[in-house]
C-alpha positions as CSV (number, residue, x, y, z in Angstrom):
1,X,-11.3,-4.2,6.6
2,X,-8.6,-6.5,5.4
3,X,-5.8,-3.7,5.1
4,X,-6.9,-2.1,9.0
5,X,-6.0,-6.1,10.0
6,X,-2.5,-5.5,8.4
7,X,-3.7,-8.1,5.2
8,X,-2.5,-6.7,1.7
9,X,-5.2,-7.1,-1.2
10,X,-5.5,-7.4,-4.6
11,X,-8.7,-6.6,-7.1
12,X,-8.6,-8.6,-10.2
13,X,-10.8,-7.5,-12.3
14,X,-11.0,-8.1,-16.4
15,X,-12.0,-4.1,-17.6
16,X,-9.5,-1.3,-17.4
17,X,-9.2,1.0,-14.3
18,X,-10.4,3.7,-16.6
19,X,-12.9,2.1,-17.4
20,X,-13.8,1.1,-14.2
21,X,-13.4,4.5,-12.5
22,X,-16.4,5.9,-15.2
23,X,-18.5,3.6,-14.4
24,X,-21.5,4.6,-11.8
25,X,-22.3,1.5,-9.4
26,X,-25.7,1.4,-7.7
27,X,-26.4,-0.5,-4.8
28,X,-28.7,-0.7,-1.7
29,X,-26.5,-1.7,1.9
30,X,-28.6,-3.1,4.5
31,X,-28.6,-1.9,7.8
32,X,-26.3,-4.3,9.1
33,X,-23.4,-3.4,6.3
34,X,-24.1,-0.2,7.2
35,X,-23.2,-0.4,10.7
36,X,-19.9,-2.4,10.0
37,X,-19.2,0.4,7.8
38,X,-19.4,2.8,10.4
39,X,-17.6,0.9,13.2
40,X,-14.4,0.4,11.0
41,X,-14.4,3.7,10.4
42,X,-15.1,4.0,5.9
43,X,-18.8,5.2,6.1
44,X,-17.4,8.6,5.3
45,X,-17.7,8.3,1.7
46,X,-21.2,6.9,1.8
47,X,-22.3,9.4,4.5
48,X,-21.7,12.3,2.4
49,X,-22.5,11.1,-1.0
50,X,-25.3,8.5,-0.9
51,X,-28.7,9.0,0.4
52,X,-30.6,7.3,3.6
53,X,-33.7,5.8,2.8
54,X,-36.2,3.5,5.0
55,X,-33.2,2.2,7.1
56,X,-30.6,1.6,3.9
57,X,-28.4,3.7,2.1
58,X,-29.2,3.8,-1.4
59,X,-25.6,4.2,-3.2
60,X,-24.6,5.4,-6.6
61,X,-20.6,4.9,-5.9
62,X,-18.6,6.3,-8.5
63,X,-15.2,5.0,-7.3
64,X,-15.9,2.2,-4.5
65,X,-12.0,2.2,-3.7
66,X,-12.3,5.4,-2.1
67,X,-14.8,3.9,0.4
């Protein structure tokens, strides 16, 4: 959201890339993330990987940059 408003990011984070990368996330995005998701145009990821369950996406992301 930040980059499509022309804002430049950085992710700090304390573990490698690498390491980072391997790891499997798990998450559960309400309906209202989901929907944000969708209108800014980077559900495509969690469309075709994740599952839809009772109204969320359950996710297992293995690389949440690529969202």
């Amino acid at each position: 959201m930040l980059h499509q408003q022309g804002v430049d990011s950085v992710i700090l984070e304390g573990k490698s890339r690498e390491n980072m990368e391997e790891i499997v996330k798990v998450g559960i995005l309400e309906k209202t993330t989901i929907d944000i998701l969708r209108e800014i145009g980077i559900s495509n990821l969690m469309e075709r990987e994740d599952y839809f369950h009772d109204g969320n996406f359950n996710s297992t992301i293995k690389d949440a940059a690529s969202i």
